[in-house]
C-alpha positions, 0 to 999 in steps of 0.5 A: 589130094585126092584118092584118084591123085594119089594112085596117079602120083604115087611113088615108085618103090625101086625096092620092088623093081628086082626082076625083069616081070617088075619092070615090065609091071611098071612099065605098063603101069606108067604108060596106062598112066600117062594115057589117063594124064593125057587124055584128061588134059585133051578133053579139059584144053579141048574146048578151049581150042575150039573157042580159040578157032585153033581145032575146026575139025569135027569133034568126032574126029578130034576126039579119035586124035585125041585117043590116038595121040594119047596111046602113041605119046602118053602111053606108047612112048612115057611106057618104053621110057619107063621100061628102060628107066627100070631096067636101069634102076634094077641093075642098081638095085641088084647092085647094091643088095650085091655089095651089101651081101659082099659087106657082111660076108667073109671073102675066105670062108663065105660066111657072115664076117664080124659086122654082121656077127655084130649086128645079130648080137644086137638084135638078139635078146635072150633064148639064145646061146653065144659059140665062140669056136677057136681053132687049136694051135693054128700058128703051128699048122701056118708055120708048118705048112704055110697060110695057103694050107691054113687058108684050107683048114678055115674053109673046111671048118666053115664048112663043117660048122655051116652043115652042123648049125644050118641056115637057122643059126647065124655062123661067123669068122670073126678074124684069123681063126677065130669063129662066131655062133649064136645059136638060137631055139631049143633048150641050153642043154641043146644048144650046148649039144649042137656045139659039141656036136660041131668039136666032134665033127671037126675032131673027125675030119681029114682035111686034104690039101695038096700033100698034107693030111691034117687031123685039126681041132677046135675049143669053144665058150658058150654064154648064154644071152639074157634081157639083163646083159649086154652083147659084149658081156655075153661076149666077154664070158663066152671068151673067158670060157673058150679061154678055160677050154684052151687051158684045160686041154683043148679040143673041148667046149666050156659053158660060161656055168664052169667058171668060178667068178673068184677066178675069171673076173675081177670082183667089182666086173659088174658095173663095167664090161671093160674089165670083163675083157680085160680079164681074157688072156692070150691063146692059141 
């Protein structure tokens, strides 16, 4: 196929067709197409029509239908189709990016739920630290001032923890009460700052909901990833140090460098990451 070919065939990227100047964009560049489609076809059937004795108008004139014909039909009327079919396609892809925006976001608190929490630890090699962020004794402030007060305090703390990591860290609910931060840039020392910073911020908040004051806390694990471990290890430690900080008191933050591996994990864990989990016991 030609060069000239494929700039005439090429095929559309509906990816592209997600604004109203897109569509417009494509609209006219079908019509400027079509005009060149049939132009080309005109003066190729032409003689043939002349032989034929179908045309005995004079070529002059022939030629100035011919153009006219090719702007109104060829141009004219495949460009308002065309302007249509994209407004159409655009709504579908406008659509679509929604419901994939919808699939990786947590309805309650707006931030990204678990697959997508997933899918960034996939992606994630090293230089980067894994938050596990609890909310301390949450069963109690359900049991006392029922889910919708609960509801509240988990819209706060995703709140407070999107202010602290910012848009260039990704923050996540990964169930009940439960949080997911991978941190990523800076040194661990940092990362461990911005972490604790995040505690202390909760620590400090008032949360008000209708006649409740609530003064809530959070503990957190952090692990670290590494080219040589995989995400549900990564996983697995910052888990069994967010459990240490359960038991140490609370409102705190453990690193996975404050556990002892005689303690934490079984002594063959290495070659299976099952047994890392299964080592994580029930908090609250």
């Amino acid at each position: 196929m030609s060069r000239g070919s494929k700039w005439l065939w090429r095929q559309v990227d509906v990816g592209a067709l997600d604004s109203a100047g897109a569509v417009r964009r494509f609209a006219l560049s079908v019509g400027f197409r079509a005009v060149i489609v049939t132009s080309l076809a005109g003066l190729v059937l032409l003689p043939l029509l002349y032989v034929l004795k179908v045309v005995a108008t004079p070529i002059d004139q022939t030629m100035r239908l011919m153009v006219a014909f090719s702007w109104l039909f060829g141009g004219v009327l495949s460009a308002a189709c065309a302007f249509v079919a994209g407004h159409v396609v655009r709504e579908l892809v406008l659509t679509r990016r929604r419901f994939e925006r919808l699939s990786r976001t947590d309805t309650l608190s707006g931030l990204a739920n678990r697959r997508a929490f997933n899918e960034a630890s996939l992606a994630t090699g090293g230089e980067a630290s894994l938050a596990i962020i609890d909310v301390d004794r949450f069963k109690t402030i359900n049991d006392r001032y029922g889910h919708q007060t609960g509801d509240r305090v988990i819209q706060a703390i995703s709140n407070l923890l999107k202010e602290v990591f910012g848009e260039a860290q990704l923050v996540a609910r990964l169930g009940g009460e439960e949080f997911g931060v991978i941190v990523r840039g800076g040194s661990v020392a940092e990362r461990l700052a911005l972490v604790e910073q995040a505690r202390r911020r909760v620590a400090a908040e008032t949360i008000l909901f209708q006649d409740a004051e609530l003064r809530v806390t959070v503990s957190a694990g952090v692990a670290e990833f590494t080219p040589e471990k995989r995400p549900e290890s990564v996983y697995a430690w910052a888990d069994k140090a967010l459990y240490l900080a359960k038991e140490s008191g609370r409102d705190c933050v453990f690193h996975e460098n404050s556990l002892t591996l005689v303690e934490a994990f079984p002594s063959d864990h290495a070659p299976d990451d099952v047994q890392l989990f299964a080592a994580i016991g029930r908090r609250g």
